[in-house]
C-alpha positions as CSV (number, residue, x, y, z in Angstrom):
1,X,-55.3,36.0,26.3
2,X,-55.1,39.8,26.2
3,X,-55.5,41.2,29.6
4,X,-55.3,44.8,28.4
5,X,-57.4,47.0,30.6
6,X,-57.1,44.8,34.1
7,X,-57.0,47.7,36.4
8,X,-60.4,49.3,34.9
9,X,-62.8,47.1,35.8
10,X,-65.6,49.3,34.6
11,X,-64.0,48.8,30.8
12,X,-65.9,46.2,28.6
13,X,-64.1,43.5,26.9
14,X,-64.9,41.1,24.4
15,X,-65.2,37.6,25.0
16,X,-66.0,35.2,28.4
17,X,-64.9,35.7,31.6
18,X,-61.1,33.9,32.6
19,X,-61.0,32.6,35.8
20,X,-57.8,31.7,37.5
21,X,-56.7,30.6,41.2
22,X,-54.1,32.9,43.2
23,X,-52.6,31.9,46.8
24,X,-52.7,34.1,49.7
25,X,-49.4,32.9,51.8
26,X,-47.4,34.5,54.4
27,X,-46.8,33.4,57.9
28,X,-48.9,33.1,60.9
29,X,-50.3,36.6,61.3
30,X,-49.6,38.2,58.6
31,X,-52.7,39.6,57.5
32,X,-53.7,36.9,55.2
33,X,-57.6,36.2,56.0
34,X,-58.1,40.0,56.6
35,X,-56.5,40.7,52.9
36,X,-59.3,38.0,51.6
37,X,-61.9,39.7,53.6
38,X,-61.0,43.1,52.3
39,X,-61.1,42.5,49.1
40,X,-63.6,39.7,48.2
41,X,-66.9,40.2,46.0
42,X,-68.5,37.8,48.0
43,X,-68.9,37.0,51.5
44,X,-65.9,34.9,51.9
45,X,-65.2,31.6,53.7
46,X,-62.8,31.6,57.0
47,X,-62.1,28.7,58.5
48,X,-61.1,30.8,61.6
49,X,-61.2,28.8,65.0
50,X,-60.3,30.3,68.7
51,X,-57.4,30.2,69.7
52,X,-57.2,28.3,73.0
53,X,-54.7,27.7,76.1
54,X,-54.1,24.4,74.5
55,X,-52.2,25.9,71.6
56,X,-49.6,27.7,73.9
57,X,-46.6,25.4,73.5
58,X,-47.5,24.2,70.0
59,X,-48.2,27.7,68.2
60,X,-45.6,30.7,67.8
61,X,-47.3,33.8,69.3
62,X,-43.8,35.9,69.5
63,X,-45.3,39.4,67.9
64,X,-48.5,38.5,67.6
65,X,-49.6,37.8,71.7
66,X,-52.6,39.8,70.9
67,X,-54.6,37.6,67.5
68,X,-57.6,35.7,69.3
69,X,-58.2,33.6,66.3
70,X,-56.6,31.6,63.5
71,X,-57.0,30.0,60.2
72,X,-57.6,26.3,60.3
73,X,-58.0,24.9,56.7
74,X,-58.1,28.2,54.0
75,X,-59.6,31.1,53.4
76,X,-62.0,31.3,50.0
77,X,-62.8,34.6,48.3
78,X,-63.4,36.0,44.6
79,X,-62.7,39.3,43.0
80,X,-63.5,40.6,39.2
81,X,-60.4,42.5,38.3
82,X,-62.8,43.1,35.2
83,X,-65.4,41.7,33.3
84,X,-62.6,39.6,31.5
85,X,-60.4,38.3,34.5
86,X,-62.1,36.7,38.2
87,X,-59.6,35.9,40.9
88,X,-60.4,33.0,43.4
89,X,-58.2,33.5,46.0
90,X,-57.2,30.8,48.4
91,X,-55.5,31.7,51.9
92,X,-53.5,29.2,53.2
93,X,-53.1,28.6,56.8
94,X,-50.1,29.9,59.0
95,X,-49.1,27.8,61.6
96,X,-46.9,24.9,60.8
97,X,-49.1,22.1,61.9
98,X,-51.4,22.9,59.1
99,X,-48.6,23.5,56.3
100,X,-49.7,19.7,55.6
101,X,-52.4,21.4,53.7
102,X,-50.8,23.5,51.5
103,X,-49.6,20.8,48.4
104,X,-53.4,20.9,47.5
105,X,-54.2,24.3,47.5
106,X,-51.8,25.1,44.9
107,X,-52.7,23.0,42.9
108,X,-54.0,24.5,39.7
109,X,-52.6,28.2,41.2
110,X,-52.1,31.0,38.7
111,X,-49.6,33.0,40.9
112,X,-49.3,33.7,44.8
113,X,-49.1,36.8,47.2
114,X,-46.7,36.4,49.8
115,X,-48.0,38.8,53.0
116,X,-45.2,39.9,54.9
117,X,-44.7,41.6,58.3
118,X,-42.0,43.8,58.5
119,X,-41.7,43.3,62.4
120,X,-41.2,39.0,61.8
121,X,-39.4,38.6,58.5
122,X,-38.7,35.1,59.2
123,X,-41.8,33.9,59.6
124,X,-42.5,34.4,55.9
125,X,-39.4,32.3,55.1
126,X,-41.6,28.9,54.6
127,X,-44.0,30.7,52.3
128,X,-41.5,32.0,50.2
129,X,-39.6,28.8,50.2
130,X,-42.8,26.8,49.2
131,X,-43.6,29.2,46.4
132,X,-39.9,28.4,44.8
133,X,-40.2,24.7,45.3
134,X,-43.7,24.7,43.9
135,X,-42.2,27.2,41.0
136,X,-45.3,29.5,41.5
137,X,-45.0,33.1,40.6
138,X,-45.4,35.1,43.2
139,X,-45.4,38.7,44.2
140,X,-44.3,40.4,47.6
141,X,-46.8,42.2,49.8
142,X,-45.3,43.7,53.1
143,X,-48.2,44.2,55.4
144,X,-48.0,47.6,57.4
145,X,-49.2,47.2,61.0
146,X,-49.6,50.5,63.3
147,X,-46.0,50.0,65.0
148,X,-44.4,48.5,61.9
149,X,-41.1,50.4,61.0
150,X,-40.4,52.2,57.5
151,X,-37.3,50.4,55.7
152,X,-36.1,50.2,52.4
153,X,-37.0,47.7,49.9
154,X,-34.0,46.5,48.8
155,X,-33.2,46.0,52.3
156,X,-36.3,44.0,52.7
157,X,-35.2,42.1,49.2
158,X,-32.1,41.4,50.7
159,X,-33.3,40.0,54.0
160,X,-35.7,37.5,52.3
161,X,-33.1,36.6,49.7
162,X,-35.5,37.3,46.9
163,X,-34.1,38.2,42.7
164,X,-34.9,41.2,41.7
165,X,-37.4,40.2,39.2
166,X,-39.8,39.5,41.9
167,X,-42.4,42.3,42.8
168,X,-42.2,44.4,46.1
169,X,-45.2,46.0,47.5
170,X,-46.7,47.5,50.6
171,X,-50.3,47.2,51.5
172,X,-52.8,47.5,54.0
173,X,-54.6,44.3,53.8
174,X,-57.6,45.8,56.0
175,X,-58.4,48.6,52.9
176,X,-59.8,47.3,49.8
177,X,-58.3,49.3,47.1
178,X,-55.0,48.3,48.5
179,X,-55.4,44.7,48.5
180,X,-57.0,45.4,45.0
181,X,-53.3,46.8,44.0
182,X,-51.4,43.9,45.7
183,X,-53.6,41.9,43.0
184,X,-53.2,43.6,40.3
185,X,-49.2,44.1,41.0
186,X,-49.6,40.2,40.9
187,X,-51.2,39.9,37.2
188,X,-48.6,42.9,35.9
189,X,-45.8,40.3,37.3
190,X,-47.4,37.4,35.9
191,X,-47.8,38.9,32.1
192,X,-44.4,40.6,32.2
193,X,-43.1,37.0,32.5
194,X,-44.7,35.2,29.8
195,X,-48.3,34.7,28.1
196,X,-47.4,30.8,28.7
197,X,-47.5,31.8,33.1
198,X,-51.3,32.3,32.2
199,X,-52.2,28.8,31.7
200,X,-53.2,27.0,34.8
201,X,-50.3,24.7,36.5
């Protein structure tokens, strides 16, 4: 299918409407529910829950002492790219004790953003690991908090031991139009690979 106009979504096209699942991954706290908020159509679905006392010795808060909630299934949101191309996006939860979840959501998954924080590379590492054994494309989004540091992207590449063929891109997952362009970076990835990446897994 030709997705030529993707980033004007007030361009007509002829033909239906594709739609095609993408992933939302990262680590805990990585901006992943906030991207899906940001950038969903529709009033999305959280599956946010409190995080309690309880959850001290089981959950990692190193970096992020301050996040009062937590995904606890997926997150569920849907954008038109245009009026040819609708992403459902799925976020996946963080925390390790719900990674037990994640061989369902990708099942049928078109392509995946990885959110990264700059501040805790490593807990991307799973996410990035998972997209590889699943062989899902996937594009890299590096989440900029308000005390993250500036550094180069090859150094960033380097770090999380990604090829160069994979996409690197910052984003502010709170503003829409940037989440839009984490999206978007995704598709360009996916078509510059093959037509045959466009067919659901």
């Amino acid at each position: 299918m030709d997705f030529k106009g993707f980033d004007h979504p007030d361009r007509r096209t002829a033909g239906g409407t594709r739609s095609v699942k993408v992933m939302i991954a990262g680590g805990f706290g990585t901006g992943k529910t906030t991207l899906v908020r940001s950038v969903s159509d529709i009033k999305p679905l959280t599956t946010e829950e409190t995080l309690t006392q309880a959850s001290v010795d089981v959950d990692d808060l190193i970096g992020v002492a301050d996040k009062q909630e937590t995904t606890v299934s997926l997150d569920f949101g849907k954008i038109g790219l245009n009026d040819e191309l609708v992403l459902y996006l799925f976020g996946t939860p963080g925390q390790e004790r719900f990674w037990f979840l994640w061989n369902g959501l990708f099942k049928g998954a078109l392509g995946a953003v990885v959110l990264v924080d700059t501040r805790r590379l490593a807990s991307s590492f799973r996410a990035i690991e998972e997209m590889e054994r699943q062989d899902v494309p996937f594009v890299i989004a590096l989440n900029v908090f308000p005390d993250s540091q500036d550094h180069p992207v090859e150094e960033i590449r380097d770090a999380l031991d990604i090829p160069e063929n994979t996409p690197v891109v910052t984003c502010d997952a709170r503003d829409r139009n940037s989440s839009r362009d984490v999206l978007i970076a995704l598709i360009r990835h996916l078509r510059e690979r093959s037509d045959s990446v466009l067919e659901p897994r």
